[in-house]
C-alpha atoms as a printed R data frame, in Angstrom:
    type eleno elety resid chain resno       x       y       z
1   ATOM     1    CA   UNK     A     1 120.182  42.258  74.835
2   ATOM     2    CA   UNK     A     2 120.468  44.870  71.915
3   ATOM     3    CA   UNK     A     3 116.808  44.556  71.533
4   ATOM     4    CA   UNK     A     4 115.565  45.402  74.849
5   ATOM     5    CA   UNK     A     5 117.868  48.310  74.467
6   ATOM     6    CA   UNK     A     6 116.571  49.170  71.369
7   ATOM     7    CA   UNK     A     7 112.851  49.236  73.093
8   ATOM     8    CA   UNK     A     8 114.137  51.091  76.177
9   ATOM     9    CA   UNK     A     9 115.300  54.029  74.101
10  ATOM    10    CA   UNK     A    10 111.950  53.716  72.055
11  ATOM    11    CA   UNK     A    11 109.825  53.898  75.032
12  ATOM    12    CA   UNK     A    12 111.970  56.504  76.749
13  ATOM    13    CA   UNK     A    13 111.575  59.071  73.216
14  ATOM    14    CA   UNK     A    14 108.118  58.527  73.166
15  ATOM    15    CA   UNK     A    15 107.645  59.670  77.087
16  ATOM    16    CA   UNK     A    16 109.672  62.468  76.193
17  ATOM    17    CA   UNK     A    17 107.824  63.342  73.549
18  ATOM    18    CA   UNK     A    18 104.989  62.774  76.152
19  ATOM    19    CA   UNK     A    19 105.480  64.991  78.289
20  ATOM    20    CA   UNK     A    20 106.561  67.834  75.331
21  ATOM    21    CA   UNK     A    21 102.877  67.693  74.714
22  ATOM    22    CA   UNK     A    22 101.628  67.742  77.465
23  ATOM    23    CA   UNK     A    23 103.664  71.117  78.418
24  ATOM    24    CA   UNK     A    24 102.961  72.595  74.884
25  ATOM    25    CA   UNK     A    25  99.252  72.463  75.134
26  ATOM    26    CA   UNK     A    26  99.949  73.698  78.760
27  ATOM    27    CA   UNK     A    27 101.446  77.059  77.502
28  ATOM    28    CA   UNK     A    28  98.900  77.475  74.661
29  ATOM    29    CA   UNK     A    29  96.377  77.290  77.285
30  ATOM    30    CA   UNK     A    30  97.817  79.549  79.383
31  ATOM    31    CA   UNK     A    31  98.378  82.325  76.487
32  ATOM    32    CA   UNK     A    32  94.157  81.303  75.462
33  ATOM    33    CA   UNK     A    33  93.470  83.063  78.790
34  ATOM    34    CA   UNK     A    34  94.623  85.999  77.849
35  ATOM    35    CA   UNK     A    35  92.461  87.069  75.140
36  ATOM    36    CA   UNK     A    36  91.007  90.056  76.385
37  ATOM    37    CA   UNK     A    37  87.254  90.209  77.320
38  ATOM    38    CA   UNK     A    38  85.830  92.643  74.702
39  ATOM    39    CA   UNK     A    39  87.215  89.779  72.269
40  ATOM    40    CA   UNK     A    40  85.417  86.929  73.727
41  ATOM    41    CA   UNK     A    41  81.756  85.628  71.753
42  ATOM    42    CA   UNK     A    42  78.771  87.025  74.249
43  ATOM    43    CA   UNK     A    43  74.812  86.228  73.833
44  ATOM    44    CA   UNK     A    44  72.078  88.258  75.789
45  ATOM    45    CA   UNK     A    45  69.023  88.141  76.261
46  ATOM    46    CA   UNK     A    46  68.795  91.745  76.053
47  ATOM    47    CA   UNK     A    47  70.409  94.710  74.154
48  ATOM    48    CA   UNK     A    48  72.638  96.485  76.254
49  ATOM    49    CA   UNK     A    49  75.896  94.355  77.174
50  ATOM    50    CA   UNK     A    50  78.740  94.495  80.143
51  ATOM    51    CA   UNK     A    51  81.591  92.800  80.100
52  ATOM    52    CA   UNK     A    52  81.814  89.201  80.242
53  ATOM    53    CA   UNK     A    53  84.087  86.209  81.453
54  ATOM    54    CA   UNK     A    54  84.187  82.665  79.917
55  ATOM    55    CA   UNK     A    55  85.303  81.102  83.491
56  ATOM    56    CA   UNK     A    56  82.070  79.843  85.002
57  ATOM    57    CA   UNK     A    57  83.770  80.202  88.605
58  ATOM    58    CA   UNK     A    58  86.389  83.030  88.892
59  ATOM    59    CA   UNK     A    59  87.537  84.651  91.588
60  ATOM    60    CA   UNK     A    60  84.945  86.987  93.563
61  ATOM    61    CA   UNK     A    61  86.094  90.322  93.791
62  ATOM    62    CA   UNK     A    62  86.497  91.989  97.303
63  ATOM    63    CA   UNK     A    63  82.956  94.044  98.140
64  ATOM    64    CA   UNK     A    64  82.609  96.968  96.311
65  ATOM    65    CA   UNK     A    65  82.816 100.249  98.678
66  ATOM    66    CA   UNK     A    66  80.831 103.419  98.570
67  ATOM    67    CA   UNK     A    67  82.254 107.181  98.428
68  ATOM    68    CA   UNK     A    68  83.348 107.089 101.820
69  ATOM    69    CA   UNK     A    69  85.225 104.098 101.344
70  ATOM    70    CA   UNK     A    70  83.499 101.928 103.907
71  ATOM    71    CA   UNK     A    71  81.819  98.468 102.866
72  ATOM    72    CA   UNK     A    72  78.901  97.846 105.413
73  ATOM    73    CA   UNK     A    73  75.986 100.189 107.396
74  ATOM    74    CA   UNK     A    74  73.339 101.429 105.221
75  ATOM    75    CA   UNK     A    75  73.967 102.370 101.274
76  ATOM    76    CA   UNK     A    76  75.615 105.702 101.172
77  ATOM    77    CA   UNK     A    77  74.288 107.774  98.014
78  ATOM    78    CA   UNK     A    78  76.843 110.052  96.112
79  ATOM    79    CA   UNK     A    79  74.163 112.789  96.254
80  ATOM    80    CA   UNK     A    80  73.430 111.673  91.808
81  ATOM    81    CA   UNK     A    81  69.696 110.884  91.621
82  ATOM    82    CA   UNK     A    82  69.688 107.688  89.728
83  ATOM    83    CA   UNK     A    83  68.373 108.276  85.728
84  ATOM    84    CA   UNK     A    84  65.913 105.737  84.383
85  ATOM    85    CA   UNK     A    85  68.825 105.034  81.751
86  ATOM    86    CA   UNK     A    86  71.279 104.618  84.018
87  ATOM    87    CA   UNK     A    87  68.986 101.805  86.001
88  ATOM    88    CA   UNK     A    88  68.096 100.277  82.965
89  ATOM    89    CA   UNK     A    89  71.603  99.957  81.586
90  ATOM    90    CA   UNK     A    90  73.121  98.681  85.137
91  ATOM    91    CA   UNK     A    91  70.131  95.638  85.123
92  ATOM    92    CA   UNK     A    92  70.753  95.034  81.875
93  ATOM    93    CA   UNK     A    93  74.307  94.650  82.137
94  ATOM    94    CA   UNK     A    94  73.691  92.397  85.766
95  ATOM    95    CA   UNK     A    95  71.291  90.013  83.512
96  ATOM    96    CA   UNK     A    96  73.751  89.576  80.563
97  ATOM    97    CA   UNK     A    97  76.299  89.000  83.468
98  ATOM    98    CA   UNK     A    98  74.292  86.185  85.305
99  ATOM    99    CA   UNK     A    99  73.498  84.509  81.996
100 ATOM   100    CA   UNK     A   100  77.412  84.515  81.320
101 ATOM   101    CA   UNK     A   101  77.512  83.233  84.793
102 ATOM   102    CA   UNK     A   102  79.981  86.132  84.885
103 ATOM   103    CA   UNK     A   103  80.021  86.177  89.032
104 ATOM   104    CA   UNK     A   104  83.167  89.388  89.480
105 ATOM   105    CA   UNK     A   105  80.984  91.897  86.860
106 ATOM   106    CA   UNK     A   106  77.933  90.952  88.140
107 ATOM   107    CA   UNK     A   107  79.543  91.584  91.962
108 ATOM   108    CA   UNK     A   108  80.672  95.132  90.652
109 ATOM   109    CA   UNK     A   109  76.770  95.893  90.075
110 ATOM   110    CA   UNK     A   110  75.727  95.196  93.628
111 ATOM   111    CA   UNK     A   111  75.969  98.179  96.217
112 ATOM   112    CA   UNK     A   112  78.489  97.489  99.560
113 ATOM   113    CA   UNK     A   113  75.223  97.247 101.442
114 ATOM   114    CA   UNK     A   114  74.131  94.432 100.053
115 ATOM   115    CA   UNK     A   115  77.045  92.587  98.564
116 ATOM   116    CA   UNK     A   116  77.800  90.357 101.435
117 ATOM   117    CA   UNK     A   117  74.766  89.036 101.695
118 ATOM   118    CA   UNK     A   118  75.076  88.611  97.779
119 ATOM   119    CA   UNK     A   119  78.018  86.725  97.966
120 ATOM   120    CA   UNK     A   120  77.071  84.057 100.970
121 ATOM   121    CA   UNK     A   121  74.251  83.420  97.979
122 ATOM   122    CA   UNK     A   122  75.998  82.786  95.239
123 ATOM   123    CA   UNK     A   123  76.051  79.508  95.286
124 ATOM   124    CA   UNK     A   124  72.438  78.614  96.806
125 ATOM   125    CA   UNK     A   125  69.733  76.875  95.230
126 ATOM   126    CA   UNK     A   126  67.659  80.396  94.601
127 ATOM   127    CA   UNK     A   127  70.928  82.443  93.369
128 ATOM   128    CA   UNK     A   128  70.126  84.405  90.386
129 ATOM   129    CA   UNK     A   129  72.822  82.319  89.021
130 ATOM   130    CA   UNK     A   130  71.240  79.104  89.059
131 ATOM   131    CA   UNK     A   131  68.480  80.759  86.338
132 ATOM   132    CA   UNK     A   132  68.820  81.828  82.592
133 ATOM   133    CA   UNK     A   133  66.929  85.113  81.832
134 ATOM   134    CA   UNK     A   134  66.027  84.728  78.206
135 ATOM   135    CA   UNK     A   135  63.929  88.275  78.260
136 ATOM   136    CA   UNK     A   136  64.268  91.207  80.535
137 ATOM   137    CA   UNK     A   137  61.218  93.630  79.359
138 ATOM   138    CA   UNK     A   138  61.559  97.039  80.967
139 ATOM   139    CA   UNK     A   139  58.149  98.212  82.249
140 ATOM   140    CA   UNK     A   140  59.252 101.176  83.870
141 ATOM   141    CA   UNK     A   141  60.668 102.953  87.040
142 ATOM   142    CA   UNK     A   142  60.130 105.061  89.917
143 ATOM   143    CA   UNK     A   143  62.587 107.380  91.771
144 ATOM   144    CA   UNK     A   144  62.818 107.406  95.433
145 ATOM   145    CA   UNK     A   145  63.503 109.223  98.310
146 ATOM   146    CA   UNK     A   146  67.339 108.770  99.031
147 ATOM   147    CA   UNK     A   147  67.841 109.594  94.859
148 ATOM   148    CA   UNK     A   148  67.763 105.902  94.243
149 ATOM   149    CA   UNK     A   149  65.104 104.292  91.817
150 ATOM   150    CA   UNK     A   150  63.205 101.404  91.161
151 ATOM   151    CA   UNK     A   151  63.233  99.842  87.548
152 ATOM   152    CA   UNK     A   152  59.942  97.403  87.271
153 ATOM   153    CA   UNK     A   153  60.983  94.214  84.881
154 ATOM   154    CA   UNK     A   154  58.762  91.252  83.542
155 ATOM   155    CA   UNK     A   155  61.846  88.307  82.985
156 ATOM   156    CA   UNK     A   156  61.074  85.222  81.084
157 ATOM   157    CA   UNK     A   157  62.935  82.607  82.201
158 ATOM   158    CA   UNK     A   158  64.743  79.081  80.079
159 ATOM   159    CA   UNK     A   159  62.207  77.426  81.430
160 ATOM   160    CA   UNK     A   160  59.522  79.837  79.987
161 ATOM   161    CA   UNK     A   161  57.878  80.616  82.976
162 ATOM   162    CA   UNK     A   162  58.196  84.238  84.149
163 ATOM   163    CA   UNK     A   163  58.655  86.679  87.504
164 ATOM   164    CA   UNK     A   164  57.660  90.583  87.584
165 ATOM   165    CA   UNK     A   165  60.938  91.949  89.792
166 ATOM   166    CA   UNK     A   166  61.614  95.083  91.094
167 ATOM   167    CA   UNK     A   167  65.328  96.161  91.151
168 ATOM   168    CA   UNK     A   168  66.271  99.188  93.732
169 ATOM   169    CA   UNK     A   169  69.520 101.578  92.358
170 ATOM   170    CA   UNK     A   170  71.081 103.456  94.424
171 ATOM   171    CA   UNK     A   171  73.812 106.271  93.423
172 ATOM   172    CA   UNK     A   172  77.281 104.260  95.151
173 ATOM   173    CA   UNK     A   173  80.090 106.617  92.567
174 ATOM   174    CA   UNK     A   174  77.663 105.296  89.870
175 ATOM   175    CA   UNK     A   175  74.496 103.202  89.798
176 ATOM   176    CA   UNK     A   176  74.702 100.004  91.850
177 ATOM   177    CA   UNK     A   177  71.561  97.275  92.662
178 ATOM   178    CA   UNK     A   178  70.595  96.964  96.222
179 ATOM   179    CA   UNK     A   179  67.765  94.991  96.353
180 ATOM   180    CA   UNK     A   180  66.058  92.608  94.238
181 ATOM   181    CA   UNK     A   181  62.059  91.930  94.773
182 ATOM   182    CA   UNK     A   182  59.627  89.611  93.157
183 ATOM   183    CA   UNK     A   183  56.150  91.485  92.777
């Protein structure tokens, strides 16, 4: 009798001891969440950087709304013409997002006339997220009538093969991609 008591108590310490694991490694991965994004290892495949999010699936942010506050009907322009800089940092930072398979930065870089559409996409078999850009070579950029502009890219893909695309800015309280065109 004393010995199956003996085992008992042995077998109920170590399932204590168990489940103390179990919950410690629980917490610690809680608090590795936390680490704020600027902290977190990045790679690009081109110079400038956004921010970034380990998680390859986190939560999609609501659209993105223009001055006026609405989020469909056509893209409402701030009035800002659109610099070459500023079109060539906002692709920049949308490639380096897509590579991180960073899905809620990359969302905040698509204009409220466009992001729905975006987001029913985001999953399917041509989503930009399905690709890995490993060059984005800037060939230049046009401005357009509504004070958006064009920036022409040549992207090199994991694969190596490559795709010239045309990305249209427009001005939505900064720079914000609203169409995406393979030339």
């Amino acid at each position: 009798m004393t010995r199956n008591r003996f085992a008992l108590v042995g077998v109920s310490v170590i399932a204590a001891a168990i489940v103390a694991a179990i919950v410690l490694l629980i917490t610690k991965q809680g608090d590795s969440h936390s680490t704020p994004v600027a902290s977190r290892p990045r790679s690009s495949a081109v110079s400038s950087s956004g921010s970034s999010s380990t998680s390859p699936f986190p939560a999609i942010p609501p659209p993105p709304t223009d001055s006026g506050g609405t989020t469909s009907g056509s893209a409402a322009a701030s009035g800002a013409p659109v610099s070459q800089e500023q079109a060539r940092s906002t692709v920049v930072s949308y490639v380096d997002d897509v590579n991180q398979k960073d899905r809620v930065s990359a969302g905040k870089l698509i204009c409220a006339e466009l992001y729905d559409r975006w987001l029913q996409n985001i999953d399917a078999a041509n989503s930009d997220f399905n690709y890995v850009i490993t060059n984005a070579r800037f060939i230049g950029s046009d401005a357009i009538a509504n004070g958006g502009r064009v920036a022409h890219y040549a992207l090199t893909f994991n694969d190596n093969s490559t795709s010239n695309v045309d990305f249209t800015l427009v001005d939505e309280s900064g720079p914000k991609i609203c169409g995406e065109s393979h030339v």
